[in-house]
C-alpha positions, 0 to 999 in steps of 0.5 A, spaced: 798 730 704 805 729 707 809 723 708 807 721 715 800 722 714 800 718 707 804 713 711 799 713 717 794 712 712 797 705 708 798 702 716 791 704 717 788 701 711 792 695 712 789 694 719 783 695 716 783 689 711 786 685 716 781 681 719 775 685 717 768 683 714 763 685 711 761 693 711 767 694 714 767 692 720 773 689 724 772 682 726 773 678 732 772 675 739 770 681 742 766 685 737 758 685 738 756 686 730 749 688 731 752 693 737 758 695 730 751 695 726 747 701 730 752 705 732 755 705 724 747 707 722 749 714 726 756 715 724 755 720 720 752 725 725 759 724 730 761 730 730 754 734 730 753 736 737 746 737 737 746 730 732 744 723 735 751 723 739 749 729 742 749 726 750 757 724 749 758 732 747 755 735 753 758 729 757 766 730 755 768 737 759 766 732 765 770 726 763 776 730 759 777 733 766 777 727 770 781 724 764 787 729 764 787 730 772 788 722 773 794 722 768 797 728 771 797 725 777 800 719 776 805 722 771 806 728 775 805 733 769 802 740 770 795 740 768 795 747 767 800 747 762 798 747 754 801 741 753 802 737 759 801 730 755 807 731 751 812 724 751 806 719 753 803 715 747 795 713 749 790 709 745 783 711 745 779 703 745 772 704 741 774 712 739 769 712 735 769 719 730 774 722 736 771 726 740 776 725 745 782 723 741 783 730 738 783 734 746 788 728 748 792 730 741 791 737 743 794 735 750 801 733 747 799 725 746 801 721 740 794 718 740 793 711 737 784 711 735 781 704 734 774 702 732 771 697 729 766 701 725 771 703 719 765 708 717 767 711 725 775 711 722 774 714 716 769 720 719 775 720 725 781 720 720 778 726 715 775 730 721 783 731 724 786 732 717 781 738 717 783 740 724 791 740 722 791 733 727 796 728 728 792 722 730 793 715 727 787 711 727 786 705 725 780 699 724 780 694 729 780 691 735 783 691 742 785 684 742 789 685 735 792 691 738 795 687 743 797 680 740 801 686 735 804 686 742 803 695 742 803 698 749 801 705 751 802 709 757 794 710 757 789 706 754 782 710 754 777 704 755 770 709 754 763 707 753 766 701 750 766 695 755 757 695 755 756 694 748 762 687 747 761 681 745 766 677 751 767 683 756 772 678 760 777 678 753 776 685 752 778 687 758 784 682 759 786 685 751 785 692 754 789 690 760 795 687 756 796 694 752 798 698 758 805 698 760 808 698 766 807 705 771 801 706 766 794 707 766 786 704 764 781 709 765 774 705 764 768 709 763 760 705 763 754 705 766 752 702 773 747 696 772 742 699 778 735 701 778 737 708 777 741 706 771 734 702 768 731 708 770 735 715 767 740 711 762 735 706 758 728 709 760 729 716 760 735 717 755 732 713 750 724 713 750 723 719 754 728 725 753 730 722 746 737 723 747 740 717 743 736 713 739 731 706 743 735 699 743 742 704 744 743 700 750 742 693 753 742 694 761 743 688 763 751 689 759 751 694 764 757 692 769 757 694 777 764 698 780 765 691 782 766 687 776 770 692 773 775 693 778 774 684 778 776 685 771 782 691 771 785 686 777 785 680 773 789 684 768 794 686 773 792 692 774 791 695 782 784 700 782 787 707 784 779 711 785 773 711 781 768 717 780 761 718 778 758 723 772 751 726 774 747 730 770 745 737 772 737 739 767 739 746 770 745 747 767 745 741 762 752 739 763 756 733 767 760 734 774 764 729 777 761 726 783 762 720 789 755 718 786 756 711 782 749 709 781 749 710 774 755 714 770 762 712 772 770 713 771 775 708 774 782 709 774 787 704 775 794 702 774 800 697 773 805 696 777 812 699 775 
């Protein structure tokens, strides 16, 4: 193990010891400790693609297209080159086991993951040292980040707003973490009839995609309330975009469509 990774290792043990409860998991304001309990049930599994996070592997091409597009637009990088994202730092909110932390950090990024799931860390943080990745992860929460006073280029606010205890303090953490000309990129579910229907009944009791009690819809937040809570922050709301399933295909594209799956994009101001 070199240096670094040895230091990373002490600066996320430290960060795991602050503020942390039982089991390992971070405490705060906005951390729901029966959604943090559900999801370390499955920890294990995070990387298995036919495992019970199977649903964000097929949903990752989709996303992570419209994630670097929306970065290389607004910074004006080349997405067709190998690692357009070098120079931008970028924290991923809720990173899970980091399915999306590790194609940022093959990007270029200097990815921070944040998780209050300290199983999700500790599976995250081995899975990149096995891949010869540099990413530092870290146990916590959004609001420690930002009363540490950290800023980032991009913050990654992806499938995370749906399962908080306080959304509005949340939101406001995750705004504060963004510098100056960057951006917040938010992905959740639509509260709608067809979101109830294909999100909650079919994913979860019909198809067996994800485990039942996985999500709660009336956590579900419409565009409208997103974007509310992006502004309040300080945030101006570039665009959004829906992701629809395909059963033919069995992949994600993106979509004008909003009614169940959906990535908003927005900036602060320089």
């Amino acid at each position: 193990m070199t240096d670094a990774s040895q230091d990373r290792r002490s600066a996320a043990g430290n960060g795991a010891r602050a503020g942390t409860g039982a089991g390992g998991r971070a405490q705060g304001a906005t951390v729901d400790e029966a959604e943090i309990a559900r999801f370390a049930a499955m920890a294990g599994e995070w990387w298995d693609p036919r495992g019970k996070f199977a649903p964000l592997h097929r949903l990752n091409p989709a996303r992570l297209r419209l994630i670097r597009d929306a970065i290389c637009r607004n910074f004006g990088l080349d997405p067709s080159s190998a690692r357009p994202f070098d120079g931008l730092r970028i924290v991923d909110l809720g990173c899970g086991g980091g399915l999306v932390c590790e194609p940022m950090a093959r990007l270029g990024a200097a990815v921070l993951g944040i998780d209050a799931d300290g199983q999700a860390v500790e599976i995250a943080r081995t899975h990149a040292e096995q891949t010869g990745l540099e990413i530092d992860y870290r146990h916590g929460t959004a609001e420690a980040l930002a009363g540490a006073g950290e800023a980032f280029d991009v913050v990654l606010n992806l499938e995370v707003v749906e399962h908080v205890a306080d959304v509005a303090a949340f939101m406001a953490a995750a705004g504060a973490l963004v510098k100056p000309g960057g951006l917040q990129i938010v992905a959740t579910l639509n509260r709608t009839m067809r979101s109830m229907a294909l999100g909650v009944v079919a994913a979860e009791y019909l198809l067996r995609w994800v485990p039942p009690g996985t999500h709660d819809w009336r956590k579900f937040l419409r565009p409208s309330e997103v974007a509310a809570h992006l502004r309040a922050a300080g945030l101006t709301v570039e665009r959004a975009a829906g992701l629809v399933y395909n059963p033919l295909t069995d992949s994600w594209r993106e979509s004008g469509d909003l009614g169940v799956n959906y990535m908003m994009v927005a900036q602060r101001p320089v």
